[in-house]
C-alpha positions as CSV (number, residue, x, y, z in Angstrom):
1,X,-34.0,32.0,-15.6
2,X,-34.7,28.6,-13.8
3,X,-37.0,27.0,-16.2
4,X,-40.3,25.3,-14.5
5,X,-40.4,22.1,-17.0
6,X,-37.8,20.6,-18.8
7,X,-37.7,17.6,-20.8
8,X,-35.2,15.4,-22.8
9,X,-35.4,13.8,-26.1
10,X,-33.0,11.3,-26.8
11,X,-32.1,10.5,-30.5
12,X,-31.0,7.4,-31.7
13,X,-31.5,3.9,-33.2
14,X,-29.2,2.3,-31.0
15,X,-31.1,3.6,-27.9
16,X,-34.2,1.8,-29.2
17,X,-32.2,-1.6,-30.0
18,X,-30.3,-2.4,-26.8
19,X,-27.1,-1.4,-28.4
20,X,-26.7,2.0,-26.2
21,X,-27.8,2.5,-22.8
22,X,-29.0,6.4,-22.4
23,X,-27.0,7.5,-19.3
24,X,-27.0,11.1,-20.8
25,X,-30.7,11.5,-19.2
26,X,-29.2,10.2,-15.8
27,X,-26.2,12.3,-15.3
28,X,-28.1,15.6,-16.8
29,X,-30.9,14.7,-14.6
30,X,-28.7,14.2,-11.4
31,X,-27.2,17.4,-12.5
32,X,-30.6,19.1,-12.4
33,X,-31.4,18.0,-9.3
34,X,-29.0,20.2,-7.7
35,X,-31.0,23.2,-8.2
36,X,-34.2,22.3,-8.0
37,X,-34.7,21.3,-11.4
38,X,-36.7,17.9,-12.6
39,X,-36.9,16.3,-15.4
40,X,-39.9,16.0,-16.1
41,X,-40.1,13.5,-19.4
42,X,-37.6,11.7,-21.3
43,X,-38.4,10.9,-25.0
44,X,-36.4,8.3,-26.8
45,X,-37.5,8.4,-30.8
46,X,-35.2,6.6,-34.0
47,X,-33.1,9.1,-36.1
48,X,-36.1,9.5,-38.4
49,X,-37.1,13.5,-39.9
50,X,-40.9,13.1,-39.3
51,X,-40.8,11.3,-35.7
52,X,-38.2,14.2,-34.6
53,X,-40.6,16.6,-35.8
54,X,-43.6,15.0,-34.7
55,X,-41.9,14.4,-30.8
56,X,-40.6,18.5,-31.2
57,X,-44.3,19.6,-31.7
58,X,-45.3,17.4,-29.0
59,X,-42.8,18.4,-26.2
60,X,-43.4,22.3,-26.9
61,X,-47.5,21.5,-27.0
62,X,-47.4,20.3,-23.7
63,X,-46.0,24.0,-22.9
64,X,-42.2,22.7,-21.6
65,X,-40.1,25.7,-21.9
66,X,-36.6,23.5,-22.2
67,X,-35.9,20.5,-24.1
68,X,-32.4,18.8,-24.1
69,X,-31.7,17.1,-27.0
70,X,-29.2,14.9,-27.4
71,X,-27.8,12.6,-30.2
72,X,-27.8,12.7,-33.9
73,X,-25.2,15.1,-34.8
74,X,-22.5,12.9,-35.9
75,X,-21.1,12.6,-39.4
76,X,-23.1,10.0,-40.4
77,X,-26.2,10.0,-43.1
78,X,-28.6,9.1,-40.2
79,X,-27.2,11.8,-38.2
80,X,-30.3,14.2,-38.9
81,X,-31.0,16.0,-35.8
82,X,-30.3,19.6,-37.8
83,X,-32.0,19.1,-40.8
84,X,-35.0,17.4,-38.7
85,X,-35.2,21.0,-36.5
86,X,-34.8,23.1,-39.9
87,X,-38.0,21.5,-41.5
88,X,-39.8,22.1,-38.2
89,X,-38.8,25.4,-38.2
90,X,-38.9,26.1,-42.0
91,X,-35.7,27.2,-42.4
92,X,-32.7,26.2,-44.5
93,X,-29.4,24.6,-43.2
94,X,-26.7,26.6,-43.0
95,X,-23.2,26.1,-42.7
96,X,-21.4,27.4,-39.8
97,X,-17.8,28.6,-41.4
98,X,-16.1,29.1,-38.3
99,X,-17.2,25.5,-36.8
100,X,-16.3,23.8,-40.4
101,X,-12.4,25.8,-40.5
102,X,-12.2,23.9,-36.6
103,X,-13.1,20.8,-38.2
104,X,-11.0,20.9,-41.2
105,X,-7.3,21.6,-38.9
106,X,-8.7,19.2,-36.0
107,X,-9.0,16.3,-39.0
108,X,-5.9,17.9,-40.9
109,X,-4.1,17.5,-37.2
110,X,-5.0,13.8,-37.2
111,X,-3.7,12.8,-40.5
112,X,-7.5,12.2,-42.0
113,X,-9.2,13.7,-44.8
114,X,-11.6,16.3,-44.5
115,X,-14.9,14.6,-46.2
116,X,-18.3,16.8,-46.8
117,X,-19.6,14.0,-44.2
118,X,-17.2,15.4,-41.4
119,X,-18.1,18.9,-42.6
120,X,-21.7,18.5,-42.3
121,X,-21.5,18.5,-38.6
122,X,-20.6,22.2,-39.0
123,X,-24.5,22.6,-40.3
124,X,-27.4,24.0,-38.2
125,X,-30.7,25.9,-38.4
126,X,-30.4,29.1,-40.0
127,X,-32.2,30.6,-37.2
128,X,-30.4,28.6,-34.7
129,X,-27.4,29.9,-32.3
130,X,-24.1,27.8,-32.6
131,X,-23.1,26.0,-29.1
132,X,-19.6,25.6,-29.5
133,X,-18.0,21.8,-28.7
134,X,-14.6,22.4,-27.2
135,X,-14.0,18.1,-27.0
136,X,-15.1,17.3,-30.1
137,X,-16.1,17.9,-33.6
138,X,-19.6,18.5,-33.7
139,X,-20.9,21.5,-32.0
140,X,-24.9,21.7,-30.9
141,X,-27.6,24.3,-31.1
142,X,-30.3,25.9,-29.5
143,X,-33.4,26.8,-31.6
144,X,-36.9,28.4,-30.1
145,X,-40.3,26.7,-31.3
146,X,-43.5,28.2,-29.9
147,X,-42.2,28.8,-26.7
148,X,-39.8,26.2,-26.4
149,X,-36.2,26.2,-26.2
150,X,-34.5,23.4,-27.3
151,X,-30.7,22.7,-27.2
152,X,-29.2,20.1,-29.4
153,X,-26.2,18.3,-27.9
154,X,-23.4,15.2,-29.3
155,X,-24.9,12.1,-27.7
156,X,-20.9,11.2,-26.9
157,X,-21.3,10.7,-22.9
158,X,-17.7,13.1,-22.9
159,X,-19.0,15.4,-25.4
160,X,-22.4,16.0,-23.6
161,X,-21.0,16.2,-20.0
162,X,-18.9,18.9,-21.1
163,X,-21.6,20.8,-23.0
164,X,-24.0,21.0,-20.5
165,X,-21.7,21.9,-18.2
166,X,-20.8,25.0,-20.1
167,X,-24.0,26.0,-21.6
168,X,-26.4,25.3,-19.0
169,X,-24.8,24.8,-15.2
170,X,-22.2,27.5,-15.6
171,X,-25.4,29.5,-16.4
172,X,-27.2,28.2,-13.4
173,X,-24.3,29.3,-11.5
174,X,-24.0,32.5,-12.9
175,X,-27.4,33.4,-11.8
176,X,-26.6,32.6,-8.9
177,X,-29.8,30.2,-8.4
178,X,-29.6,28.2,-5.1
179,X,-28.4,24.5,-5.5
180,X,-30.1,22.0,-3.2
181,X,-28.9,20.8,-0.1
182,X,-28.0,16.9,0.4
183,X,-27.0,14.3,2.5
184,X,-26.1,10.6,0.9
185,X,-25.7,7.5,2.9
186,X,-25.0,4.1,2.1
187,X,-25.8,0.8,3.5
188,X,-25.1,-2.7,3.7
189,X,-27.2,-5.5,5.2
190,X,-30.4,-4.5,4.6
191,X,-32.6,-5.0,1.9
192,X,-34.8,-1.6,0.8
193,X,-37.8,-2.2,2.2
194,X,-36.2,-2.9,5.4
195,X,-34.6,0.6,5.2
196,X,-38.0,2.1,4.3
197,X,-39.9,0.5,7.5
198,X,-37.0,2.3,10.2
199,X,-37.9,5.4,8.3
200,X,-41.2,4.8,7.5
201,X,-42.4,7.8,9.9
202,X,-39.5,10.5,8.4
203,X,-41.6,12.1,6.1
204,X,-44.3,13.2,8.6
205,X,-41.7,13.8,11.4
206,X,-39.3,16.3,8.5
207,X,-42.1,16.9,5.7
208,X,-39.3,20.0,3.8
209,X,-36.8,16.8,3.4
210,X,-37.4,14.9,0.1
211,X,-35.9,11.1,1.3
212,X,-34.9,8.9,-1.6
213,X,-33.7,5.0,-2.1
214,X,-31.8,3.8,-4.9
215,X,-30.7,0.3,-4.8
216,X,-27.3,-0.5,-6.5
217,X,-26.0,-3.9,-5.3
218,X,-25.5,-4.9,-2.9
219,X,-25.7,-1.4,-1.0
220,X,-28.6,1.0,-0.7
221,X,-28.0,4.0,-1.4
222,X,-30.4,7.1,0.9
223,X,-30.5,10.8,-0.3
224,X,-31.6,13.2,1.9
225,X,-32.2,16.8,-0.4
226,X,-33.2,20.4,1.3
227,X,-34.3,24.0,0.4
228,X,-30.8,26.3,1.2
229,X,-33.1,27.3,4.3
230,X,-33.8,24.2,5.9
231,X,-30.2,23.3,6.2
232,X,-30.7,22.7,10.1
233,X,-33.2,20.1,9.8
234,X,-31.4,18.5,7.3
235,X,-28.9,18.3,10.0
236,X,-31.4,17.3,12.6
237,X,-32.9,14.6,10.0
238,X,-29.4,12.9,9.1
239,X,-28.9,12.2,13.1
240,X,-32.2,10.3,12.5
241,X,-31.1,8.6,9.4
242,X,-27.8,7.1,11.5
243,X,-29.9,6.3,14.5
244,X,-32.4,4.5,12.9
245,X,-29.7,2.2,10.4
246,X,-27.0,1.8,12.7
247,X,-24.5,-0.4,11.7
248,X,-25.8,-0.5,8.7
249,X,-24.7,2.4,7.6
250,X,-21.0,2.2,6.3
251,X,-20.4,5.8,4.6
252,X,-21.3,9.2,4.2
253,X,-18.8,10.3,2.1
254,X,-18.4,8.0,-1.2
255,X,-15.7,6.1,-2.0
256,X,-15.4,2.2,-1.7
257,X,-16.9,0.0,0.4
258,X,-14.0,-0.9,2.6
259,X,-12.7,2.8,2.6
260,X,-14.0,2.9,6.3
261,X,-12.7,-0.2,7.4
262,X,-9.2,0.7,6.6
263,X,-9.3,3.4,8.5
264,X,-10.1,1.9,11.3
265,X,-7.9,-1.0,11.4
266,X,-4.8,2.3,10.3
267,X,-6.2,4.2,13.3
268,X,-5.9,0.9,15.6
269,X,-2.6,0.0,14.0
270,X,-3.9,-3.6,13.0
271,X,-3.5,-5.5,9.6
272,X,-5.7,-7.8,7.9
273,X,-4.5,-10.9,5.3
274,X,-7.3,-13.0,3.5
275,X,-7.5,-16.2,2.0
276,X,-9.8,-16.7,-0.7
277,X,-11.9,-19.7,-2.4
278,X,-15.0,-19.2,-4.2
279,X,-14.6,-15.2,-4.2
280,X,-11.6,-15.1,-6.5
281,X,-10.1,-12.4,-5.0
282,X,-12.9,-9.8,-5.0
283,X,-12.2,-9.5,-1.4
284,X,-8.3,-8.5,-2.0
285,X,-9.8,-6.2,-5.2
286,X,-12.6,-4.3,-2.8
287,X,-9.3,-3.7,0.0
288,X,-7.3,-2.6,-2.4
289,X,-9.3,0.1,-4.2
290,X,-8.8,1.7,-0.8
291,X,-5.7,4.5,-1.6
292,X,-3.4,3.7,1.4
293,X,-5.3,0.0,1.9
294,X,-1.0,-1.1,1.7
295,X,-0.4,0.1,5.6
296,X,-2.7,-2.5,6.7
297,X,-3.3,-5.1,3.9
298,X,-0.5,-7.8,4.5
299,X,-1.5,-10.9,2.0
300,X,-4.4,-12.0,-0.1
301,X,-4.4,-15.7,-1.7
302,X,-6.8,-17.7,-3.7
303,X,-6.4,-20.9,-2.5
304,X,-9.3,-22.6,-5.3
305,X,-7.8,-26.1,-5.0
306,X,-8.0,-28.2,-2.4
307,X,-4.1,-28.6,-2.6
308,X,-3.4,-24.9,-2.3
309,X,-5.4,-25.1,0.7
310,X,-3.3,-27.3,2.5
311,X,0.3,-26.3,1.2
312,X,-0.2,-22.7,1.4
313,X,-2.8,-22.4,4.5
314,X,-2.7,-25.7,6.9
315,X,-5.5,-26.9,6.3
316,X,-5.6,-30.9,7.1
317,X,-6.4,-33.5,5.2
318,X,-8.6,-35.1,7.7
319,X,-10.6,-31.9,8.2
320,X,-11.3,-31.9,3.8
321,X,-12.2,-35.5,3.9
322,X,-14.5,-35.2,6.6
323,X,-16.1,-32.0,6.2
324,X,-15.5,-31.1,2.8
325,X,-13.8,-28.0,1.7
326,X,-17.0,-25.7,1.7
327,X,-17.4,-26.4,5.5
328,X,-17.1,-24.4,8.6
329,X,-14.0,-26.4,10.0
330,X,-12.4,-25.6,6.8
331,X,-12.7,-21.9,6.8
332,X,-11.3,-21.6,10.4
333,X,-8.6,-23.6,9.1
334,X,-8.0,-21.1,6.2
335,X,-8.4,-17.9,8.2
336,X,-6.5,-19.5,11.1
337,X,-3.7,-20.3,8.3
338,X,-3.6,-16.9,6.3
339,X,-3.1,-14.9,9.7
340,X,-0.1,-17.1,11.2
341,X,1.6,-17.3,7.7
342,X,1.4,-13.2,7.6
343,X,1.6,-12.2,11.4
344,X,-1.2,-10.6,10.8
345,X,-3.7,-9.5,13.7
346,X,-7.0,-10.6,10.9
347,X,-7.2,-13.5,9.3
348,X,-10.0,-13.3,7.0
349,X,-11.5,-16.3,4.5
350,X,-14.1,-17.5,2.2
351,X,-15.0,-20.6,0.9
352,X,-18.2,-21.4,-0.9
353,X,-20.5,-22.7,-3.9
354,X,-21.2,-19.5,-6.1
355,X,-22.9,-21.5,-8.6
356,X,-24.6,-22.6,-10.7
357,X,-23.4,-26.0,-10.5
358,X,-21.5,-27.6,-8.1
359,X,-24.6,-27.6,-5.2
360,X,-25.7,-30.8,-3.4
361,X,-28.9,-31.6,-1.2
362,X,-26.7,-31.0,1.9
363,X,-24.8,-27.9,0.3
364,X,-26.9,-26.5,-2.3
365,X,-25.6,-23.6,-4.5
366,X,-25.1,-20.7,-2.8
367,X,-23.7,-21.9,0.6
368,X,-20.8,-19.5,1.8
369,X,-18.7,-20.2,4.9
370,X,-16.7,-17.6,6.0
371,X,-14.2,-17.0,9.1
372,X,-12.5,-13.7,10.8
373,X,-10.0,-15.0,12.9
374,X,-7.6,-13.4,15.5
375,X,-5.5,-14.8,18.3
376,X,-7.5,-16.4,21.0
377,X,-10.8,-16.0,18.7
378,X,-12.5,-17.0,15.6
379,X,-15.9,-16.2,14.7
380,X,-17.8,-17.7,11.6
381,X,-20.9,-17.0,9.3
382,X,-22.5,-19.1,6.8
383,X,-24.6,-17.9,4.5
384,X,-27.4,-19.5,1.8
385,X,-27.9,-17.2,-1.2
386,X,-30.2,-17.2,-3.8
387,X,-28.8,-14.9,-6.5
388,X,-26.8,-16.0,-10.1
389,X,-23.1,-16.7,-10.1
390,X,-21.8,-12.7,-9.9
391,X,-23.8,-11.8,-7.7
392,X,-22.9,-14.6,-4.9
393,X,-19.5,-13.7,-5.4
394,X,-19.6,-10.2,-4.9
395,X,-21.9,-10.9,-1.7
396,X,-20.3,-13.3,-0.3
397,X,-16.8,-10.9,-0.7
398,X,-18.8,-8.0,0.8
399,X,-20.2,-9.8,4.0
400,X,-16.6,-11.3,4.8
401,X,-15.7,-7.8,5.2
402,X,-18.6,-6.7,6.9
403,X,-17.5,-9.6,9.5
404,X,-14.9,-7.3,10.3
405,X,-16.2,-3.9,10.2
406,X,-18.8,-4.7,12.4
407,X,-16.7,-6.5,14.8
408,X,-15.2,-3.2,15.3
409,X,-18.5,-1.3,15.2
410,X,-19.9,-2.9,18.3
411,X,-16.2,-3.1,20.3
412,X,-16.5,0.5,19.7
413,X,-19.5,0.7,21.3
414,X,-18.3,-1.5,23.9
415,X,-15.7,0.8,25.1
């Protein structure tokens, strides 16, 4: 049965401190979202007997038929997720004998001795029903309170993944219960109020298609989710979504950022080489994360010093003294270099201030030059970011490779 309202309660100290982020609530939820199901509430509460019981009472007052629980099953004496749920219930522990045997030879396996800490794990509700743990030692439970379900899972990211697939989606499945519809595109070059005006009349033009935006940078990220029977104008709204972003737009299908690219220049048998300052070689790491990025990826260099610039590249003295080695003149130089010293049909570079020192009134932190050349033409972009450190390097390695992709976007278009 698809439950109507369904909340989470996270368990743990380190939750509350900053220690542990809770992705558990993020992946279930994602997971839940395929058929239809939201999380409604998420409740995050110290491994403490009376708040767990207090937060139980709350979450099945407010009438939610499932609660996920997750956390406080360990070994550990402030593991007290079982013994919180038997005092709500009124009911004694009990030891589940099958559970503790599978503890005892897993331990026994590893060399380590069986403790009554490790064995405790095997304890649960007496009313409760065992969920078994096939990735771990501690198994979960589900236990019914006034019209509540809830269902106790390891807060180990592996361990929980795994359970919830096997107690809850495989159920989902079995049932047979629709799972949504979705389309996911991802963009670069605009920021997410930009990509909210272009679509700003979607909803009332497709009003059965729930649009989202998540940010994860430097993309934006656009979901498009349907009902199983408005699968056509999900279709229909999707050609919308790639009109309206355009180049923009750089996948539909996951993967890295430059997966797309290197198709392209493997389809129109061209290679690319790059030559590196400020970036580090984030441009080289975001080509080569491409599977098969080695039929078209010739050379990638750091050239950091000024020395390595003009052994290795070309680059002349002259054009360093007298414009400086974060300089337009210099990046041509570079990108001109990189591409002869390969044979390469791209030469591709990047020299900048990434901060946060360095900077001057002239060339404050955050100026990027970068160059695409190829034989018989070199095209440039300079760029003034605002962002820490990280951040302009990652950009600045992202919109060198955008220089090419959308070089090839619009001779596409061209022809």
């Amino acid at each position: 049965m698809k439950p109507k309202h369904v909340e989470v309660l996270a368990i743990g100290d380190e939750l509350l401190d900053g220690r542990v982020a809770d992705t558990n609530t993020l992946r279930l939820a994602v997971a839940l979202s395929e058929f239809n199901i939201q999380v409604t509430q998420r409740t995050t509460i110290l491994d403490d007997i009376p708040t767990i019981i207090k937060e139980a009472k709350n979450i099945s007052g407010r009438g939610t038929e499932l609660c996920i629980v997750s956390g406080g099953l360990g070994p550990t004496s402030d593991d007290l997720t079982a013994l919180a749920f038997a005092n709500l219930g009124n009911v004694e522990l009990e030891r589940d004998e099958e559970t503790a045997q599978k503890i005892k030879e897993r331990l026994l396996k590893h060399q380590r001795p069986v403790t009554e800490n490790q064995l405790k794990q095997a304890d649960r509700p007496s009313s409760s029903k065992v969920l078994k743990n096939s990735v771990g030692t501690a198994p979960g439970f589900s236990f019914s309170y006034q019209g509540c379900l809830f269902m106790a899972f390891p807060g180990v990211p592996k361990e929980f993944d795994f359970m919830i697939e096997e107690h809850i989606l495989s159920s989902l499945r079995r049932e047979g219960l629709p799972s949504l519809k979705k389309k996911s595109f991802r963009s670069f070059g605009l920021f997410e109020a930009q990509v909210d005006d272009l679509l700003s009349d979607f909803l009332s033009k497709f009003p059965s298609i729930r649009l989202g935006y998540r940010a994860h940078f430097p993309e934006i990220i656009i979901t498009l989710k349907a009902n199983p029977e408005d699968e056509p104008i999900l279709e229909e709204a999707s050609k919308i979504v790639r009109e309206k972003l355009g180049p923009s737009l750089f996948s539909e299908e996951g993967g890295p950022f430059a997966k797309g690219l290197i198709q392209t220049l493997i389809d129109s048998k061209e290679s690319l080489s790059v030559a590196e300052s400020c970036t580090g070689g984030l441009i080289g790491h975001l080509i080569t994360e491409v599977p098969g990025s080695s039929q078209v990826f010739n050379l990638g260099v750091t050239t950091y010093s000024n020395e390595s610039k003009i052994k290795l590249l070309g680059v002349k003295e002259e054009t360093l003294s007298n414009h400086g080695a974060v300089s337009e003149a210099t990046v041509i130089e570079m990108a001109d270099g990189i591409r002869k010293l390969s044979q390469a049909t791209y030469g591709l570079s990047v020299s900048g201030i990434a901060g946060p020192e360095g900077g001057t009134h002239d060339k404050p932190v955050g100026t990027i030059f970068m160059a695409l050349s190829k034989e018989g033409k070199t095209e440039t972009k300079k760029l003034s970011l605002l962002f820490d450190r990280e951040k302009n390097k990652i950009l600045s390695a992202y919109c060198a490779l955008d220089l090419l992709r959308r070089r090839h976007h619009y001779s596409k278009e061209k022809s």
